[in-house]
C-alpha positions, 0 to 999 in steps of 0.5 A: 162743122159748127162754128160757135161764138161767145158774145162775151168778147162784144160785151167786153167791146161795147162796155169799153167804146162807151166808157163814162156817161159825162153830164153836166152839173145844176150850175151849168145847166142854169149858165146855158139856160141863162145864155138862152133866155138873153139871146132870145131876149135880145133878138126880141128887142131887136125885132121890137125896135125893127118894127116900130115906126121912126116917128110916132104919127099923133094919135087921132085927128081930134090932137090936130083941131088947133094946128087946122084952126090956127092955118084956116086963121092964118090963109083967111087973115084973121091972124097976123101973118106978115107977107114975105116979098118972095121974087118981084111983085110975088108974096106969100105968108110968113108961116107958108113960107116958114111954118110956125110953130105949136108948142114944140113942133113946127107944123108946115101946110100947103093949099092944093092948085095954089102958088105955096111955098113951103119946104115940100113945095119949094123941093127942099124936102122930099116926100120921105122927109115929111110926114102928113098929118091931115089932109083938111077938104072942109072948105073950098080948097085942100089944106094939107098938114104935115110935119118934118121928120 
C-alpha cells in the first residue's frame, strides 16, 4: 500500500507562520545610523582624551635656553638672589628654596650631590608631581629643571 501526501497543506503552513515582512522606513534608518555614528564619535573621544598626557611637556630643549640661563646666572651669583637663612648657620638661594618664576610657570631646580632645598628635595612633592624638563651636565655639577604639575 502507498501512502501519498500533498504538500499543499505545508505551503498553506509556512505561507501563514511567516506572515508579513515588517521593515523599517528611510527615517529611521537615518535614526539608527544617527545613533551609530555618536556612539562611535563618542568612545573615539574618549579614547582621545584617555590617550593624551595631563600636562603637555614643552616642545624641544631649545624653549628651555632662558630657564637654563637664567639658574646657571642665579648658582654662579651673577643674578641677585638674596640667601635664605634655612636652620643656623645654613642658607640656600631664594629661588632654590622658592623657585622663580618665567612668565607663567614657576620653574624649580636642584644641584646633583649638593644641600637643595627645593620642593622635591625637601619631600613636599613627590616624583609623580613634578614633571622634568632638563636634566643640564654642561658644567661641572648636574642641574636639573623641573616644573610642578
Amino acid at each position: 500500500m502507498i501512502n501519498a501526501t500533498t504538500h499543499t497543506g505545508a505551503e498553506h503552513a509556512l505561507r501563514n507562520e511567516a506572515g508579513t515582512v515588517r521593515r523599517i522606513g528611510p527615517q529611521a534608518f537615518a535614526t539608527l545610523l544617527g545613533l551609530e555614528l555618536l556612539l562611535v564619535a563618542g568612545v573615539l573621544i574618549w579614547a582621545l582624551s584617555w590617550a593624551t598626557p595631563a600636562a603637555t611637556p614643552l616642545a624641544a630643549s631649545h624653549d628651555l635656553t632662558p630657564i637654563q640661563e637664567a639658574i646657571r646666572a642665579r648658582i654662579g651669583g651673577d643674578v641677585d638672589d638674596p640667601l635664605i637663612e634655612v636652620a643656623p648657620g645654613l642658607s640656600a638661594r631664594s629661588s632654590n628654596l622658592r623657585g622663580f618664576s618665567l612668565g607663567s610657570t614657576t620653574y624649580y631646580y636642584y644641584v646633583e650631590g649638593a644641600a637643595n632645598f627645593d620642593p622635591y628635595s625637601r619631600g613636599s612633592v613627590d616624583a609623580s608631581e613634578i614633571e622634568v624638563l632638563l636634566r643640564d651636565s654642561s658644567d661641572l655639577a648636574t642641574v636639573v629643571i623641573y616644573r610642578l604639575l
